[in-house]
C-alpha positions as CSV (number, residue, x, y, z in Angstrom):
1,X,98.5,124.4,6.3
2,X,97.4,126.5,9.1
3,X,99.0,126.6,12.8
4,X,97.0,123.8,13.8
5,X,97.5,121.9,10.6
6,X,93.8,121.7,10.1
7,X,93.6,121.8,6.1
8,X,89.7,123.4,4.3
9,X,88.5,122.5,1.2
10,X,86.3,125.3,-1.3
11,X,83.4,124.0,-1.9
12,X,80.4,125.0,-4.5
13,X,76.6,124.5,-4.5
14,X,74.2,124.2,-7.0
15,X,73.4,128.0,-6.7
16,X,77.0,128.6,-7.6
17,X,78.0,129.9,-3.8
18,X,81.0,129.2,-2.1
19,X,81.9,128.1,1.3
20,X,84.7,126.4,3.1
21,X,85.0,122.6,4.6
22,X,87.1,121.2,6.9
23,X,89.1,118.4,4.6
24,X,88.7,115.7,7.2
25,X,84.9,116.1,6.7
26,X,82.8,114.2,4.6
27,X,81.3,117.4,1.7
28,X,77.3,117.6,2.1
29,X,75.2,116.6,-0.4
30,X,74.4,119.1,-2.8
31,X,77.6,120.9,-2.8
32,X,81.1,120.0,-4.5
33,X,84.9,120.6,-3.9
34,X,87.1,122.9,-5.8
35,X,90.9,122.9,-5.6
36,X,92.9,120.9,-3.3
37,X,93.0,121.4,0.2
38,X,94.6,124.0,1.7
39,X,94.9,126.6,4.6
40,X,91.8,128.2,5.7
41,X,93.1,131.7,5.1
42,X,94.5,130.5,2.0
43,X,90.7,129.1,1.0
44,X,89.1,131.7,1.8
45,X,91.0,134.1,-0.7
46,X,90.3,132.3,-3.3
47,X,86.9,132.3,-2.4
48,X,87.4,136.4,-2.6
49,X,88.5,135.7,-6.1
50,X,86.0,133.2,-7.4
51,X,82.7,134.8,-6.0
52,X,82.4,137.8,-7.5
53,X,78.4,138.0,-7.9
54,X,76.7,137.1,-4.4
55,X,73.4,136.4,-5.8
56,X,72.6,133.1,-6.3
57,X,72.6,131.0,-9.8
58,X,68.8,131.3,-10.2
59,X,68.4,135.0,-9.3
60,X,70.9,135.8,-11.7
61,X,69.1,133.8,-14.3
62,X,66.2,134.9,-13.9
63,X,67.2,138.9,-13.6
64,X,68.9,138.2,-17.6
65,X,65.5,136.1,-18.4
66,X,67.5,133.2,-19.1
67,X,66.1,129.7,-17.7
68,X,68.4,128.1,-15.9
C-alpha cells in the first residue's frame, strides 16, 4: 500500500494496453483487471514489465498481416 493507503489495480484493454485504476473505482468498460491490488508504484512496475510493445493489438496485427 502506498503512504496514503490508496491501493491501484493494472488494468488491460482490448488493444492490449495497460493503465492503472484506483481499486476503490468501479473498472471502465472495455478494459479488465490484472493482478491484485497493490501500491501505485508497485503497479506501475509491473506495468514496465508487462508492456513491452507500445503499439496497440491491431497495429501489431496488421504490421505481421495477421487478422486480428
Amino acid at each position: 500500500m502506498s503512504d496514503t493507503g490508496e491501493t491501484y489495480l493494472i488494468v488491460r484493454n482490448d488493444e492490449e494496453q495497460y493503465s492503472i485504476w484506483r481499486s476503490d473505482r468501479e473498472v471502465p468498460a472495455g478494459w479488465t483487471t490484472i493482478g491484485k491490488p497493490a501500491a501505485r508504484e508497485e503497479c506501475l512496475a509491473r506495468i514496465g514489465e508487462l508492456w513491452t510493445d507500445m503499439r496497440p493489438a491491431s497495429l501489431r496485427a496488421a504490421m505481421n498481416g495477421t487478422p486480428r
